[in-house]
Backbone as a printed PyTorch tensor [residue, N CA C, xyz], in Angstrom:
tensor([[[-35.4820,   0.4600, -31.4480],
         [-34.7420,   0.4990, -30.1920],
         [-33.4130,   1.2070, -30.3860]],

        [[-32.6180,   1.8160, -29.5650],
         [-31.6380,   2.8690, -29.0560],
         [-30.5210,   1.8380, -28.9870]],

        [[-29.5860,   1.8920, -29.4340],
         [-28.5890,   1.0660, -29.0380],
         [-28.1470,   1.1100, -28.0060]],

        [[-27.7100,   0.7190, -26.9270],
         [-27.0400,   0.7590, -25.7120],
         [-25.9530,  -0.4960, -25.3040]],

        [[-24.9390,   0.8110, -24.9180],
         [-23.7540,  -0.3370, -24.3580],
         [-23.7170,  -1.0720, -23.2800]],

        [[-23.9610,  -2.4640, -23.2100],
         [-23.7960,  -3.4460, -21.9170],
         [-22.5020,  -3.3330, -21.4620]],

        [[-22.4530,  -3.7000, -20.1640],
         [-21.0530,  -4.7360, -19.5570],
         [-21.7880,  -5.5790, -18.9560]],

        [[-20.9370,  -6.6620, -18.5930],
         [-21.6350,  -7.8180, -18.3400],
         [-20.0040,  -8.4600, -17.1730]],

        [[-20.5630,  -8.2580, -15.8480],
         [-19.5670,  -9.2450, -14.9940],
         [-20.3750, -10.2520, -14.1040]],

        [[-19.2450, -10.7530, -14.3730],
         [-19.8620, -12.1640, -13.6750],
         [-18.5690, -12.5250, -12.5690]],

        [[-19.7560, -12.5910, -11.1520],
         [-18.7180, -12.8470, -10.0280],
         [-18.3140, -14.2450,  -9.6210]],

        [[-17.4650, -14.7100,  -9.5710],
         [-17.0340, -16.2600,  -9.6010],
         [-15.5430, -16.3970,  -9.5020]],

        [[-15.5220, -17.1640,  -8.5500],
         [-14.0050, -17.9340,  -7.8030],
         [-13.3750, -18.7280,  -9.0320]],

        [[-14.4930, -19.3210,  -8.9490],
         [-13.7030, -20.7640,  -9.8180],
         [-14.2070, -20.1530, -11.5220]],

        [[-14.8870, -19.4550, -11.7040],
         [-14.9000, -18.8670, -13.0770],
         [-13.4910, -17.9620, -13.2450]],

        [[-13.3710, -17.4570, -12.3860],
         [-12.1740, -16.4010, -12.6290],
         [-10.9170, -17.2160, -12.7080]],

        [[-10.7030, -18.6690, -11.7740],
         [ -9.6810, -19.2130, -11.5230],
         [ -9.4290, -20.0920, -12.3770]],

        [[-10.7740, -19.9580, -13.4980],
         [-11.0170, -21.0880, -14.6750],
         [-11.3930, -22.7730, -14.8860]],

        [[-11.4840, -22.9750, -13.2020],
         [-12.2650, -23.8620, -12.5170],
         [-13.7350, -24.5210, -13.1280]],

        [[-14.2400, -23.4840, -13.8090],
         [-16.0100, -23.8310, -14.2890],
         [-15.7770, -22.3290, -15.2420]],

        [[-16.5090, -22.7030, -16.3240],
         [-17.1300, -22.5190, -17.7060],
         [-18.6090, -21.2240, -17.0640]],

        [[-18.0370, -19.6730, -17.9540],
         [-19.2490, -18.7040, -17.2020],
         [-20.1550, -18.9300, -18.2820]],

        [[-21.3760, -20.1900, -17.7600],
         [-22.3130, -20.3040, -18.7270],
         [-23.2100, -18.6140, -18.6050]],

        [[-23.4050, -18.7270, -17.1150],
         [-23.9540, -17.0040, -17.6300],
         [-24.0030, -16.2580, -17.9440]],

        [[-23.0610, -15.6610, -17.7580],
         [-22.1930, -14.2100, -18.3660],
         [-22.2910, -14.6230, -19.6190]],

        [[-22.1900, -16.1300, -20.5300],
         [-22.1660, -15.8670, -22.0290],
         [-23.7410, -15.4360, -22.0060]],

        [[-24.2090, -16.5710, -21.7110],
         [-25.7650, -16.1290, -21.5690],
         [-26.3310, -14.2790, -21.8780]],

        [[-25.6660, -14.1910, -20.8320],
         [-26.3350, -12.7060, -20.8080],
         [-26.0890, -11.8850, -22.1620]],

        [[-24.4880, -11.8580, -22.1430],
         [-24.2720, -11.4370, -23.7400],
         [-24.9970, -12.0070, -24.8260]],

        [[-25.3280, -12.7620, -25.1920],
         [-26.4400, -13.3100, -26.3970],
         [-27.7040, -12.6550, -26.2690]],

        [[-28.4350, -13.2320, -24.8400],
         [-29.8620, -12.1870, -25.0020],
         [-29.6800, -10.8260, -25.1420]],

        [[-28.4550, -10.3710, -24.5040],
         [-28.4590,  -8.9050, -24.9560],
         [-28.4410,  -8.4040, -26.1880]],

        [[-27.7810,  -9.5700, -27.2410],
         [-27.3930,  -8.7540, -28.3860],
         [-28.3910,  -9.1540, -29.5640]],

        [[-29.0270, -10.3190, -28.9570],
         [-30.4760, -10.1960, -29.7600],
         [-31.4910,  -9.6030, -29.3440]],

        [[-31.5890,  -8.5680, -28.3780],
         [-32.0180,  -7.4840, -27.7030],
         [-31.6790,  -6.0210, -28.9590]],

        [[-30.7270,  -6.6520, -29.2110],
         [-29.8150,  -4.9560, -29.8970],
         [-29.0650,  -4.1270, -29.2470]],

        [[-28.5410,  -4.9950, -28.1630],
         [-27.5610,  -4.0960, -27.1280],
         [-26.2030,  -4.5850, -27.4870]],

        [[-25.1490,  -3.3490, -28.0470],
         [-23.6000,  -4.1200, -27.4650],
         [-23.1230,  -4.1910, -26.7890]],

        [[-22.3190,  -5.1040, -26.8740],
         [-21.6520,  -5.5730, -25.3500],
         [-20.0010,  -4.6290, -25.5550]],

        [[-19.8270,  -3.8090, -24.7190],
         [-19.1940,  -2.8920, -24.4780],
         [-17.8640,  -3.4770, -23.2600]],

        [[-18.2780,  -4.3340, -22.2290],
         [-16.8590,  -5.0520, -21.6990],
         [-17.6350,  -6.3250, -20.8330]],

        [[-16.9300,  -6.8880, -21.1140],
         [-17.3020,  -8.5260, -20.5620],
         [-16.1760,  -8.4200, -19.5120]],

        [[-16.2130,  -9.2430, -18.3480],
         [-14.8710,  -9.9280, -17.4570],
         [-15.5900, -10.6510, -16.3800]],

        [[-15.2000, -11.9110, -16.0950],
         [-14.9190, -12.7230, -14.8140],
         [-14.2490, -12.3890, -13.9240]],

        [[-15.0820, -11.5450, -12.7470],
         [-13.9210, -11.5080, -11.3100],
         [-14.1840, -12.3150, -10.4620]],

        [[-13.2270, -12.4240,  -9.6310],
         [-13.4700, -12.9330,  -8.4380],
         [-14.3430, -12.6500,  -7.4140]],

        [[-15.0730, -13.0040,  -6.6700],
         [-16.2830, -12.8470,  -5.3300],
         [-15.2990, -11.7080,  -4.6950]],

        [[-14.7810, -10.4510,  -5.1360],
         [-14.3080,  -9.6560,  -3.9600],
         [-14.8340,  -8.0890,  -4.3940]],

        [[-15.1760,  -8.0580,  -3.3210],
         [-15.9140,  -6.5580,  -3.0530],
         [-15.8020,  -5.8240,  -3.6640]],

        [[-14.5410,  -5.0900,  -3.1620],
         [-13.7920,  -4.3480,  -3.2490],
         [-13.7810,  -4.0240,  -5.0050]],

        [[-12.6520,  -5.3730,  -5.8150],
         [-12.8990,  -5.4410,  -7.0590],
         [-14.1540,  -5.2840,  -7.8570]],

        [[-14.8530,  -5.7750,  -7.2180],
         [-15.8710,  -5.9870,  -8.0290],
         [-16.6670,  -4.4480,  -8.2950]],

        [[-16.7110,  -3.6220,  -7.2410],
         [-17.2170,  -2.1180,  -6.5100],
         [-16.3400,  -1.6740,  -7.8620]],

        [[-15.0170,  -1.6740,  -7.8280],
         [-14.1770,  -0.4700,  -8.5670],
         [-14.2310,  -0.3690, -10.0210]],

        [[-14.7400,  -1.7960, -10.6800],
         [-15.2330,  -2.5820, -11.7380],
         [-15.9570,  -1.7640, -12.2190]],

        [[-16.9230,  -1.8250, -11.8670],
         [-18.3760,  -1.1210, -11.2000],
         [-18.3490,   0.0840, -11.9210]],

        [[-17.3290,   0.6910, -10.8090],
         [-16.9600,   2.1980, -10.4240],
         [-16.9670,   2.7150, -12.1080]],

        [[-15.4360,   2.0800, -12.4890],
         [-14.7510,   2.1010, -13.2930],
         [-15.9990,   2.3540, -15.1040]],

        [[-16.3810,   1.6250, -15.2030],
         [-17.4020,   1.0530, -16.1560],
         [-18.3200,   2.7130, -15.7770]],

        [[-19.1390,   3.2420, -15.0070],
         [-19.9550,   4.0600, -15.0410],
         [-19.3940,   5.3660, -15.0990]],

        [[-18.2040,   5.5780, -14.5100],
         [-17.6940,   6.4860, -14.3100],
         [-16.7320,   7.1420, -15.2980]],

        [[-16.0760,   6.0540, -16.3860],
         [-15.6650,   6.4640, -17.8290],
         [-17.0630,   6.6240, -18.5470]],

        [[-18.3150,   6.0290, -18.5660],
         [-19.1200,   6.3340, -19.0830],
         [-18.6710,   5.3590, -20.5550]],

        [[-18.3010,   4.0150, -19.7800],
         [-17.8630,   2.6540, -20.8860],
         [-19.6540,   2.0450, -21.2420]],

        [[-20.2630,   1.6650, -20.3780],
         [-21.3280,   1.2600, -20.4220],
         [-22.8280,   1.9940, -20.0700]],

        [[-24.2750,   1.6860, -20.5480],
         [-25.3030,   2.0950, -20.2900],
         [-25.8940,   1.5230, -19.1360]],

        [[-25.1680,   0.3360, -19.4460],
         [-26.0230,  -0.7840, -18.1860],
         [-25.3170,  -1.7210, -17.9540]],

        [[-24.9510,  -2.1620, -16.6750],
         [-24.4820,  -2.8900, -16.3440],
         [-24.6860,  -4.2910, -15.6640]],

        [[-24.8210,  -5.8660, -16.0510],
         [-25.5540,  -6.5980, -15.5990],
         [-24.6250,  -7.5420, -14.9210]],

        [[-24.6120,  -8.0070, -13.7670],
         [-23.8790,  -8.8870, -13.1590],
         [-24.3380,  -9.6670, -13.0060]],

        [[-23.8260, -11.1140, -12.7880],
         [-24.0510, -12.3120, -12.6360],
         [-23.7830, -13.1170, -11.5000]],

        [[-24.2090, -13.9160, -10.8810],
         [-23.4110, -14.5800,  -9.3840],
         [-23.4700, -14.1740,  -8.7400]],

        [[-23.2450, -14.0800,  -7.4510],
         [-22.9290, -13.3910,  -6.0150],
         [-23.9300, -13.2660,  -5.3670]],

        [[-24.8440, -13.7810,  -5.6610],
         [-26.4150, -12.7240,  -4.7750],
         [-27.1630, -13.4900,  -3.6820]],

        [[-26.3730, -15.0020,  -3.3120],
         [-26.9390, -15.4690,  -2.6190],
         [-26.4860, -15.6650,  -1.2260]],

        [[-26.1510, -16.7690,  -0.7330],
         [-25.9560, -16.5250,   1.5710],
         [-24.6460, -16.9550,   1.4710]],

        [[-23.4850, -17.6800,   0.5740],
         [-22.8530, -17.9480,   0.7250],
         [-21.4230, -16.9140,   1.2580]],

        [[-20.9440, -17.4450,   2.1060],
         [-20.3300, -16.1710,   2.9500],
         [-19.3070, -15.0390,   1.6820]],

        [[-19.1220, -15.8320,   0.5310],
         [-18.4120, -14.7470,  -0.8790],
         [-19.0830, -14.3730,  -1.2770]],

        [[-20.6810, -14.2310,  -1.4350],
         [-20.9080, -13.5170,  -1.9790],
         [-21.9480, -12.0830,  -1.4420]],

        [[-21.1460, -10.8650,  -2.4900],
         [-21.0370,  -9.9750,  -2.0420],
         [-21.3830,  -8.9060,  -3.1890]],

        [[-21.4820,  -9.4250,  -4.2980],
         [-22.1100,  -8.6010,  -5.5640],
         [-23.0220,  -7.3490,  -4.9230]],

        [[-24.1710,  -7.9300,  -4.3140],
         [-25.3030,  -6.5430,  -3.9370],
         [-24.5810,  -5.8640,  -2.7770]],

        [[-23.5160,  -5.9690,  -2.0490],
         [-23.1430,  -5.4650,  -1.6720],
         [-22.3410,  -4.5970,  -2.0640]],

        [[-21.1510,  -4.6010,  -3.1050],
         [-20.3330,  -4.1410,  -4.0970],
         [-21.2100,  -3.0860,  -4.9580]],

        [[-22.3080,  -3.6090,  -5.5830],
         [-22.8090,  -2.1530,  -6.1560],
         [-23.6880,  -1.4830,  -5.1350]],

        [[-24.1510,  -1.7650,  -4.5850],
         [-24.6090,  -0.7640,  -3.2650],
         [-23.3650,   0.3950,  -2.7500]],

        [[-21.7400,  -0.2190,  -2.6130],
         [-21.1420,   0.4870,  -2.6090],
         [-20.5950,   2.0890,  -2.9860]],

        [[-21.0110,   1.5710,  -4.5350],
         [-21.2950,   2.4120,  -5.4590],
         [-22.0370,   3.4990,  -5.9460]],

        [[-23.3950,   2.7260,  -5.6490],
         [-24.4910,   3.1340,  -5.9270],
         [-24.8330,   4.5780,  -5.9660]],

        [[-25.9750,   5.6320,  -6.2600],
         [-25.8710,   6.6670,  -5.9530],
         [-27.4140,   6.8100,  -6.1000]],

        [[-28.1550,   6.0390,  -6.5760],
         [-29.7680,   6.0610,  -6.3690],
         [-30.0760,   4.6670,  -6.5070]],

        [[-30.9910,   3.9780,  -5.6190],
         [-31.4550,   2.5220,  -6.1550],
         [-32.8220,   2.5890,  -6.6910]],

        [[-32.8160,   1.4950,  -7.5180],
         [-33.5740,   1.4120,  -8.0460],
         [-34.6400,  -0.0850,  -7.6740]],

        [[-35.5490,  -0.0110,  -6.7340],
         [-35.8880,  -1.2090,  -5.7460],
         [-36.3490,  -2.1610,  -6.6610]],

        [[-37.4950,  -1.6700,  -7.6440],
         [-38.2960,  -1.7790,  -8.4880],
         [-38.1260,  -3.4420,  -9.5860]],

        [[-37.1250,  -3.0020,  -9.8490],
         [-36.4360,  -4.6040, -10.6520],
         [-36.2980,  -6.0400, -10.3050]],

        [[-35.1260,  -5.6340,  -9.3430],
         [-35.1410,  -6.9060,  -8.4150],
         [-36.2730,  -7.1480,  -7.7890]],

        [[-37.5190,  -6.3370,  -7.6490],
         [-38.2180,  -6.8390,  -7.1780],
         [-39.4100,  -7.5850,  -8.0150]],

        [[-39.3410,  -7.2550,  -9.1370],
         [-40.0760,  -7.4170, -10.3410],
         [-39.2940,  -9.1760, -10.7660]],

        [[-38.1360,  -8.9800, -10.8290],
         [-37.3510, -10.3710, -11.1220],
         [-37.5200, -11.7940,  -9.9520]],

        [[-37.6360, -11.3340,  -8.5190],
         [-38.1640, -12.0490,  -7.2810],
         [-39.8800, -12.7500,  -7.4260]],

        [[-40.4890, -11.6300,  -8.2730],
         [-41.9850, -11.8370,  -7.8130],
         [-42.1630, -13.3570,  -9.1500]],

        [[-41.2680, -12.4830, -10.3370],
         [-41.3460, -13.7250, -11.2950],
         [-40.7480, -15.0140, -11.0830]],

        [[-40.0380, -15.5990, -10.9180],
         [-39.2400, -16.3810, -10.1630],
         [-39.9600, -17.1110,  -9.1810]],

        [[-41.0160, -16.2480,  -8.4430],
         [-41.3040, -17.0810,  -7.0150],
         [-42.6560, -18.0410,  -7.9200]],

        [[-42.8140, -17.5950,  -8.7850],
         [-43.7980, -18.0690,  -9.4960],
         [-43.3310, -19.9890,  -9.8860]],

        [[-41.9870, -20.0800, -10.4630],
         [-41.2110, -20.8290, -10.6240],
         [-40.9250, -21.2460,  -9.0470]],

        [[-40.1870, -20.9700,  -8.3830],
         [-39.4960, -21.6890,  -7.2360],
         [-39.3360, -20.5650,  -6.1190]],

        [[-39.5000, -21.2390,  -4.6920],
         [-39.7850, -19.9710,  -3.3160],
         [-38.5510, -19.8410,  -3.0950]],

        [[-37.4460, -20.6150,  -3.9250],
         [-36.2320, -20.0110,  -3.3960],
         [-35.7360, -18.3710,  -4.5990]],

        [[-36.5690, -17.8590,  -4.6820],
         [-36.5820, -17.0940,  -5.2490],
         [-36.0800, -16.0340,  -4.3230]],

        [[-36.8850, -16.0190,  -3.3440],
         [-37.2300, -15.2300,  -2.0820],
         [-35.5180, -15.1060,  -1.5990]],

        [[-34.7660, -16.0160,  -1.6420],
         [-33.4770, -16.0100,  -1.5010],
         [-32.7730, -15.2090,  -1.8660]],

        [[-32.6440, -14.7190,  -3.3180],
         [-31.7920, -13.7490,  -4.2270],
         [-32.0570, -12.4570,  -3.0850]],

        [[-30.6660, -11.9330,  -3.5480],
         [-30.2980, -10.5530,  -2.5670],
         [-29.9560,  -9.6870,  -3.5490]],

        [[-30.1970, -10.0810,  -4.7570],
         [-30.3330,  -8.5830,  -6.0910],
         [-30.7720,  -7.7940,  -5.8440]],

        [[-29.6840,  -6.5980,  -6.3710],
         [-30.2870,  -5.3310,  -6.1340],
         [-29.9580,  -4.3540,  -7.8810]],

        [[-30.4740,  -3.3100,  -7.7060],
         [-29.9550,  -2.5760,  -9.3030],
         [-30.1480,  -1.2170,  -8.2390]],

        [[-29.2600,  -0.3480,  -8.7620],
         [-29.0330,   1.0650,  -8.6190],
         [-28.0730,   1.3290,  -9.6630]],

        [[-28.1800,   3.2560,  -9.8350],
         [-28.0720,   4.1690, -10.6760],
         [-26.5550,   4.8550,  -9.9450]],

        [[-25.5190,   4.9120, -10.8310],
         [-24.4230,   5.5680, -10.8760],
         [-23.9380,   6.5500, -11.7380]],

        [[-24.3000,   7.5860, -11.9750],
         [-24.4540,   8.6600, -13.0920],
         [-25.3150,   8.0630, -14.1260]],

        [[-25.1180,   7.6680, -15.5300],
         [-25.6050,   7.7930, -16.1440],
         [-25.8370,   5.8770, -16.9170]],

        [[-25.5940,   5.0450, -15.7160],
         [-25.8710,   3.7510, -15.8420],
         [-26.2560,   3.1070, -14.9420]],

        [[-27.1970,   1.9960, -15.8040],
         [-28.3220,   1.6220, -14.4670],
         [-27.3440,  -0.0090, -13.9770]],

        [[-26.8850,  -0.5590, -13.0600],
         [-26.3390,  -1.6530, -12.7820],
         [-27.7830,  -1.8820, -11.9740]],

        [[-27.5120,  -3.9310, -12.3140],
         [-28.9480,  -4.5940, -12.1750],
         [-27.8450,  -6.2920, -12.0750]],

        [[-28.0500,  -6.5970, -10.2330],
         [-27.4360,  -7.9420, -10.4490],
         [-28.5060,  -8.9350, -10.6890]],

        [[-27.9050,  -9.9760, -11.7240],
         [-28.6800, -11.1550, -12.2240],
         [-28.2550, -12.3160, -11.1240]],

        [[-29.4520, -13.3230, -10.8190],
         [-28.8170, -14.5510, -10.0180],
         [-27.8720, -15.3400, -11.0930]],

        [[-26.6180, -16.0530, -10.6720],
         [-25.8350, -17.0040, -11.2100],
         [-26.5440, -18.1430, -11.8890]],

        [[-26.8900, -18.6910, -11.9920],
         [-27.8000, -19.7350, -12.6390],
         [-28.0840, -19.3360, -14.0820]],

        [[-27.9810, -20.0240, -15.0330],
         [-28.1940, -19.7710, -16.6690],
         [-30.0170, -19.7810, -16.5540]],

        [[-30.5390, -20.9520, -16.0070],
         [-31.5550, -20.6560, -15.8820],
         [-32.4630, -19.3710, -15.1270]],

        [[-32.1370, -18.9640, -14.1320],
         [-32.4220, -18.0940, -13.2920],
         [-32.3320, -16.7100, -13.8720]],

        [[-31.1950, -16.8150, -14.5540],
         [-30.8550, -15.1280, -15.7820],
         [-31.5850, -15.1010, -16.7960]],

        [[-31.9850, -16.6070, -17.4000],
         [-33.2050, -16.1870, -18.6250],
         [-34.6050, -15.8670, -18.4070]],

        [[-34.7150, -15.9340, -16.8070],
         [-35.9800, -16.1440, -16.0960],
         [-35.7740, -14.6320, -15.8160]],

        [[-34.5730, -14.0300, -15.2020],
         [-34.9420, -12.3070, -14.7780],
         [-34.7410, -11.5570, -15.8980]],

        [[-33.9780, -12.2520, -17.0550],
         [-33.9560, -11.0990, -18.4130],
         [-35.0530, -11.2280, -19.1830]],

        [[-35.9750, -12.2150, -19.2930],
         [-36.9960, -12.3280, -20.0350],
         [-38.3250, -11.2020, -19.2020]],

        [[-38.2530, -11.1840, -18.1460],
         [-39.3250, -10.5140, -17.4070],
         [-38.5910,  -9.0650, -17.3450]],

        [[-37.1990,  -8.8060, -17.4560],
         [-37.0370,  -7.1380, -17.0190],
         [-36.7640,  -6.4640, -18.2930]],

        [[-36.1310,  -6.7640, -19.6660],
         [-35.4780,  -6.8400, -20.4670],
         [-36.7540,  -5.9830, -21.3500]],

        [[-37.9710,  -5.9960, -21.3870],
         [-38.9460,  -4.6950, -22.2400],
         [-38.6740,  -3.4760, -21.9750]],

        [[-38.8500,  -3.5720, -20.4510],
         [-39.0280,  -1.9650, -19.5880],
         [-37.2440,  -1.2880, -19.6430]],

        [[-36.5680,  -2.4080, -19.7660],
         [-35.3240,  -1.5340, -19.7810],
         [-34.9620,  -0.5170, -20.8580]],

        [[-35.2340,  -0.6090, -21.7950],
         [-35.1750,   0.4200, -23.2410],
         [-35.4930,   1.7120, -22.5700]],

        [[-37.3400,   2.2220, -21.9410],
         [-37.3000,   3.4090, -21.8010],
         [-36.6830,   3.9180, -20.4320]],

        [[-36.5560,   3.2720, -19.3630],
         [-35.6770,   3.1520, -18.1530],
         [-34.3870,   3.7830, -18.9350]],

        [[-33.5580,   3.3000, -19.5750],
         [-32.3060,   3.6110, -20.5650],
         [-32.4190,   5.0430, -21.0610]],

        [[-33.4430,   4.7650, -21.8950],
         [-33.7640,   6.0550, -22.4020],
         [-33.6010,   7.5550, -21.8870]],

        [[-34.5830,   7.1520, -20.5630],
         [-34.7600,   8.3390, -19.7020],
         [-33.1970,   8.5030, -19.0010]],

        [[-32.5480,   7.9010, -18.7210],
         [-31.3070,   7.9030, -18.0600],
         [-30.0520,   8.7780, -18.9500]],

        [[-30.0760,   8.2730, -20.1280],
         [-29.4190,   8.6870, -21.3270],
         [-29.5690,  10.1290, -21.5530]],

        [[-30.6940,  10.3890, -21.0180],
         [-30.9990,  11.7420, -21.9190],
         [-31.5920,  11.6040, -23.4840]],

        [[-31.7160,  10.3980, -24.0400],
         [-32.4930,  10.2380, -25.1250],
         [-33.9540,  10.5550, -25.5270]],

        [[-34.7010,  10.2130, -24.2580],
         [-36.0220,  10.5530, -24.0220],
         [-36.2180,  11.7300, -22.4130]],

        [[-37.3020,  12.7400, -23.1710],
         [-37.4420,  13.4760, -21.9710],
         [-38.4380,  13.3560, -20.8400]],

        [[-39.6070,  12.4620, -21.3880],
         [-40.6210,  12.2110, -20.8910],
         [-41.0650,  11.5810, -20.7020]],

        [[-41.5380,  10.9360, -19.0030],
         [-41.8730,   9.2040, -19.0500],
         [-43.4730,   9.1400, -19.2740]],

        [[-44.2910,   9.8320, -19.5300],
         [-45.4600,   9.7890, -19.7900],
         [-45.7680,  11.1200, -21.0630]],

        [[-46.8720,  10.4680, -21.4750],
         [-47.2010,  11.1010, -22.7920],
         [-47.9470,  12.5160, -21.9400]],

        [[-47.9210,  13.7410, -22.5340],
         [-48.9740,  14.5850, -22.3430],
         [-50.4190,  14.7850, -22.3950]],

        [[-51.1700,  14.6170, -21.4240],
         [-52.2940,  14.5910, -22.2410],
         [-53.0460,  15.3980, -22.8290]],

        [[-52.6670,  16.4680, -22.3090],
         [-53.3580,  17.6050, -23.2560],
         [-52.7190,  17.7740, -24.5890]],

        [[-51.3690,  17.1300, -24.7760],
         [-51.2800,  17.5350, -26.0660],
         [-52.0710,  16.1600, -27.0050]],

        [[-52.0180,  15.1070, -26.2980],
         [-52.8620,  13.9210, -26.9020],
         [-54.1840,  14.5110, -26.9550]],

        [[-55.0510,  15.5740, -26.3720],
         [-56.0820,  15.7490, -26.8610],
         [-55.9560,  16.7870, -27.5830]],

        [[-55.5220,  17.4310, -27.6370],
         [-54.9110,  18.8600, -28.6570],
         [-54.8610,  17.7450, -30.0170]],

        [[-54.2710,  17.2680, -30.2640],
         [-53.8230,  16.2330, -31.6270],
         [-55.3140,  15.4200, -32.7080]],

        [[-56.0060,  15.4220, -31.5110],
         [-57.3260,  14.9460, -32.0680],
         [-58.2580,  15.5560, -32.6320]]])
C-alpha cells in the first residue's frame, strides 16, 4: 500500500468547547494508521459551516492531505452541517461511498437511512464524512477503507489505470 496523508475533523460543539471527549476522531486516526495512512492534521471544530468549508478548503488546497475524513455533523439536528460544508467545497462528488456506508449500516440499524454523508473530490483529495458515533465510524471504515487505496491511487496520479488491459492480459499468456 501507498502511503497517504489523512486529516481527520471532527465536527462538535461540545468537543471543540471540551465539553465531551472526540472518541471518534481518535478512532478514526488509529484505523487509519493501522491502515498505513498518516495522519497529516487532526482538529475539533465547531458545527459551523463556514469553518468547517475553509478547513476543508484549506487542507486540499495546500495539498496538506490525500483524504480527508470527518466526523459528526451528518445528522437532522439543526448544527449540523458537515455535508453541507464539503458540498460547499466540493468540485466533483463522489455518490458512491456514502452510499456503500448507508447500505452497510442499514444492515445493522434503519436509522442508517438517516445519515446525510456525503464524499466529494477537491483537486487532488477525496473528503468522505463519517457518522459521529465510534461505533457507526468502525462500521463505515471497515466497509469503505479496501476500495480507498486504488480510489487514492487514481486521484494521486500514482496509478494510471482503473482496469487491467485485456489485450495486454492476453498478449502476456
Amino acid at each position: 500500500m501507498s502511503e497517504f496523508r489523512a486529516a481527520v475533523i471532527t465536527a462538535s460543539d461540545k468537543g471543540f468547547s471540551g465539553e465531551r471527549q472526540d472518541a471518534s476522531g481518535l478512532l478514526v486516526q488509529k484505523i487509519l494508521r493501522e491502515a498505513g495512512y498518516s495522519i497529516a492534521y487532526y482538529a475539533i471544530l465547531p458545527d459551523d459551516r463556514n469553518m468547517l468549508a475553509e478547513a476543508m478548503r484549506h487542507l486540499c488546497d495546500e495539498e496538506i492531505a490525500d483524504l480527508i475524513l470527518t466526523t459528526g455533523g451528518t445528522g437532522f439536528s439543526p448544527r449540523d452541517f458537515t455535508p453541507e460544508a464539503t458540498t460547499d467545497i466540493a468540485e466533483r462528488m463522489v455518490p458512491g461511498i456514502p452510499e456503500a456506508m448507508r447500505a452497510e449500516s442499514m444492515k445493522i440499524t434503519n436509522r442508517a437511512m438517516l445519515s446525510r454523508s456525503v464524499a466529494a473530490l477537491r483537486r487532488r483529495t477525496l473528503i468522505i464524512n463519517l457518522p459521529g458515533s465510534p461505533k457507526a465510524v468502525q462500521e463505515s471504515l471497515t466497509c469503505i477503507l479496501p476500495a480507498l487505496e486504488h480510489g487514492l491511487e487514481i486521484l494521486t496520479g500514482q496509478a494510471k489505470e482503473c482496469a487491467e488491459n485485456k489485450k495486454e492480459s492476453r498478449d502476456q499468456k
